[in-house]
C-alpha positions in Angstrom: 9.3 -120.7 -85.5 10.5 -120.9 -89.2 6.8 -120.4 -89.9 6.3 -117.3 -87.7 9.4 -115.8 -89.3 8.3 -115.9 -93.0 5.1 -114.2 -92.1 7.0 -111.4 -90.5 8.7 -110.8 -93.3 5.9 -110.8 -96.1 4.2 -108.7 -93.7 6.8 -106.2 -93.6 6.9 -106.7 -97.7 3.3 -106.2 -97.7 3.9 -102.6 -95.6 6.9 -101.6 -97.7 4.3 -102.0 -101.0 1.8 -99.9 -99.7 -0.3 -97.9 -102.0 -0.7 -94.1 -101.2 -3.9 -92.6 -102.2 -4.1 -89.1 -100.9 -7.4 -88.1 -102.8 -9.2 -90.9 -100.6 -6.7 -90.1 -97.6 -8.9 -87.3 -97.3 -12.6 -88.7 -97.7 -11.2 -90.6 -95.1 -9.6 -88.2 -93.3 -13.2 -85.5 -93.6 -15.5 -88.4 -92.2 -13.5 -89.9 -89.6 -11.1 -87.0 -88.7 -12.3 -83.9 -88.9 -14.9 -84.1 -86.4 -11.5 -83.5 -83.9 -8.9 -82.0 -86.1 -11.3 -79.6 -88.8 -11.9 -80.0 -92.0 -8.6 -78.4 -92.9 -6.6 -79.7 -90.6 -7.1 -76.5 -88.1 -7.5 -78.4 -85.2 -10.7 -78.5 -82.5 -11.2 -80.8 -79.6 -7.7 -82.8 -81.3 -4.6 -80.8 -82.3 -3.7 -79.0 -85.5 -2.8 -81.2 -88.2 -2.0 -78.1 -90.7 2.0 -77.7 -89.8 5.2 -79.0 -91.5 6.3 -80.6 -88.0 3.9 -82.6 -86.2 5.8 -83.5 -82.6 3.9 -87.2 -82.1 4.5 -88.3 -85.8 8.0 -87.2 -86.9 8.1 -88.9 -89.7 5.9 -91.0 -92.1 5.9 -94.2 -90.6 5.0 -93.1 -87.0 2.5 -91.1 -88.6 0.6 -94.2 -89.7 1.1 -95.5 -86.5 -0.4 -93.0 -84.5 -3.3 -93.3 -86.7 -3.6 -97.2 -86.8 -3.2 -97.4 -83.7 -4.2 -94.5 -82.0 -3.0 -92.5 -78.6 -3.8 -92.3 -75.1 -6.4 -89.4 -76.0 -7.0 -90.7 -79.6 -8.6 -94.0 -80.6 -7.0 -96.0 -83.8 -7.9 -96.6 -86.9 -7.8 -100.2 -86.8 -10.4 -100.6 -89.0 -8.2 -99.1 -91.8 -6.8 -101.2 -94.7 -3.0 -100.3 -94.5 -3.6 -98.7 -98.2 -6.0 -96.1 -96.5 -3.9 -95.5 -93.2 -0.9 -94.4 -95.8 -3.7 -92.4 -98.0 -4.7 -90.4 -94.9 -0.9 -90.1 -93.8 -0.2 -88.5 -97.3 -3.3 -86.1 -97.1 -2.0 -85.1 -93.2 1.2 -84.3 -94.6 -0.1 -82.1 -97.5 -1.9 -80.4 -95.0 1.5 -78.6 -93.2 2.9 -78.6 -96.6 3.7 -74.6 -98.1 3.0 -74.2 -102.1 6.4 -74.5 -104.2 7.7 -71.7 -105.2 10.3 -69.8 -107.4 12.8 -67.4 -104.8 15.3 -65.3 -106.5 18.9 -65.2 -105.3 21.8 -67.5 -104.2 21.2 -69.3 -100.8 25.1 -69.9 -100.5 25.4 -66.0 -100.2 22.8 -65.6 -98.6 24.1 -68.3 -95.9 27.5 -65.8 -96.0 25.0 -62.7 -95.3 23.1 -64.7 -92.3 27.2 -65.0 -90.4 28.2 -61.5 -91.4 24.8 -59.6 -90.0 24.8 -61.6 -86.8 22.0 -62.9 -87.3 23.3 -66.5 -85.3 23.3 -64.1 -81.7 19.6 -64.5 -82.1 18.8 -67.5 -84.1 19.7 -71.0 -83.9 20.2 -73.1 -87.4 20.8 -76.6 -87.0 21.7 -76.4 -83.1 24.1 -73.5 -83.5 23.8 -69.9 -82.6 22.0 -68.8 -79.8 18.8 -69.0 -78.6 17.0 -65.8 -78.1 15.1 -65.3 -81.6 13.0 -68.1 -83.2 15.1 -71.5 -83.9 14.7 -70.8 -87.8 16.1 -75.0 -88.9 12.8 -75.7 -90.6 11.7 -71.6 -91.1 11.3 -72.3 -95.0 8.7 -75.2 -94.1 6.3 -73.0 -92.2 6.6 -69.3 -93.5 6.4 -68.1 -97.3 9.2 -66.3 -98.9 7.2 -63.2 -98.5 6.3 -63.4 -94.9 10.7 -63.9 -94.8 11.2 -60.8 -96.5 8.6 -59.0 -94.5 10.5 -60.4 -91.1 13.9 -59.4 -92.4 12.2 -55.6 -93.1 9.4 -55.1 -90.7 10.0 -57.6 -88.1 7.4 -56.0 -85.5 4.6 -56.9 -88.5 5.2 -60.4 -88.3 5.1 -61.4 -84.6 4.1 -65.0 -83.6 1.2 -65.6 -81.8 1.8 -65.6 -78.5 5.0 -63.5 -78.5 5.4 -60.6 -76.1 8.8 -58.5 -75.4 8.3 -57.5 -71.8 10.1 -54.5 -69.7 10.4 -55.7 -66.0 11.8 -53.3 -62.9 12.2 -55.0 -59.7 12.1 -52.8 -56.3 15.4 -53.6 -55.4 17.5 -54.9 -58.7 18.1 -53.7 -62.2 15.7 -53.3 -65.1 15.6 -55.7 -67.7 13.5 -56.5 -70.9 13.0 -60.2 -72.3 10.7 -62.3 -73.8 8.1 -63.7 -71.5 8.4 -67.4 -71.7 5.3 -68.1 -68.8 3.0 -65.9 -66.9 0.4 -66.8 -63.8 -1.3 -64.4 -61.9 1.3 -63.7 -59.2 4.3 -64.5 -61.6 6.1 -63.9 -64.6 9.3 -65.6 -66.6 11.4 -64.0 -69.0 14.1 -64.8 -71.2 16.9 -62.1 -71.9 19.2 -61.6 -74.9 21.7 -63.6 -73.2 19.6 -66.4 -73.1 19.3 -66.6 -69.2 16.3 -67.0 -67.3 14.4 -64.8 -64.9 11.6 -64.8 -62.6 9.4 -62.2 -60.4 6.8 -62.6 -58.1 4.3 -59.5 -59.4 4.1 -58.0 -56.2 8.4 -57.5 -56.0 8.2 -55.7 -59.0 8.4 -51.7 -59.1 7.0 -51.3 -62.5 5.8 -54.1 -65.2 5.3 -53.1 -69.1 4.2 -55.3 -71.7 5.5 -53.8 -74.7 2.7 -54.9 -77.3 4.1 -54.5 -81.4 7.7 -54.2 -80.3 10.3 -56.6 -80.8 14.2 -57.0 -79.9 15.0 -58.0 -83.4 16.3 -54.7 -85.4 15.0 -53.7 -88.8 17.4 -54.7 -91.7 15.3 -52.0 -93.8 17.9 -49.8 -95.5 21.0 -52.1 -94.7 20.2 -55.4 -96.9 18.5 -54.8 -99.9 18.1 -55.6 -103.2 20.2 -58.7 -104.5 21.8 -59.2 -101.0 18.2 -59.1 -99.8 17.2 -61.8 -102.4 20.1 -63.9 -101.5 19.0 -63.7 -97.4 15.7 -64.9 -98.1 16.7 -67.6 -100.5 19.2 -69.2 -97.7 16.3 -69.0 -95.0 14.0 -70.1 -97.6 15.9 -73.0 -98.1 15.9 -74.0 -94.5 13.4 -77.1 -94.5 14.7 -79.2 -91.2 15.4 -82.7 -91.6 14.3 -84.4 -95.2 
């Protein structure tokens, strides 16, 4: 027993001293990986690696773990020195990860500008605020100060994939827009601004418009500019989730 418990813990030393190499995390990553994921992380047959946020690996050490060890749809790396595993953990990571750069203004003001717009009816930051806009805790880690500035100004150019604003008219009932959240061939559900849920059979419904380049989120254009505008984009900038 007192045998089996040293070699747990100079195993777990051993772990704690691994060496990261991400320069041959990715030769690694390009011959073994890539064939599933892309060559830039892009994804193919397997899931995009290229994000901040990856929802089966969290956080570096279940990162190596998913790829030692593999999942029910992924085979594991066991092969792998533990050096290599954490060198093709590092390269995954730089993957999601957005250049550093230099953003004018004061995120505590802008943090002051976010609560007096109302931005916080829309968006959620660190579980508060409502719901109907984007969740924008971890904003800063995907999007570039420029595509913030651009959302802040000209929201309707920056849409997500996937996103559509949705006017719905039911025979009987009162009109309402949302954002579609799922849509079959006989159904459709939507989300309104008040965060509640609706959904219509196609066949009940009196008229049904999707309303392509529009979005519920009003343009700031003309109303925060300049330093105040610097200040915004700094705060949401700033916004990188969990360390």
């Amino acid at each position: 027993m007192r045998h089996w418990a040293v070699c747990v813990v100079l195993a777990s030393h051993a772990l704690a001293q691994t060496h990261t190499d991400p320069a041959a995390g990715r030769k690694i990553f390009e011959s073994q990986c890539a064939l599933c994921h892309g060559q830039t992380g892009g994804g193919g047959r397997g899931p995009a690696l290229n994000r901040p946020k990856l929802d089966r690996a969290p956080d570096d050490q279940a990162l190596r773990k998913v790829i030692s060890e593999g999942l029910r749809d992924m085979p594991g790396a066991w092969q792998l020195h533990p050096d290599e595993v954490a060198g093709v953990a590092a390269y995954v990571r730089s993957l999601g990860a957005l250049p550093q750069e230099t953003v004018p203004g004061d995120s505590s003001r802008g943090s002051r500008i976010f609560a007096a717009s109302g931005c916080a009816r829309c968006h959620m930051v660190a579980g508060q605020g409502e719901g109907f806009g984007p969740e924008l805790t971890s904003i800063g880690a995907r999007r570039s100060a420029a595509y913030l500035r651009q959302s802040i100004l000209k929201p309707a150019a920056t849409l997500p994939n996937g996103f559509l604003f949705v006017s719905a008219v039911p025979v009987s009932g009162a009109a309402m827009r949302g954002i579609r959240v799922n849509e079959d061939s006989f159904t459709i559900q939507l989300r309104d601004a008040g965060g509640r849920y609706y959904s219509f059979r196609k066949s009940e419904l009196k008229d049904l418009r999707r309303l392509e380049g529009e979005t519920p989120m009003p343009s700031y254009e003309g109303q925060i500019n300049g330093a105040a505008l610097d200040d915004l984009v700094a705060y949401l900038a700033g916004l990188k989730g969990k360390p």
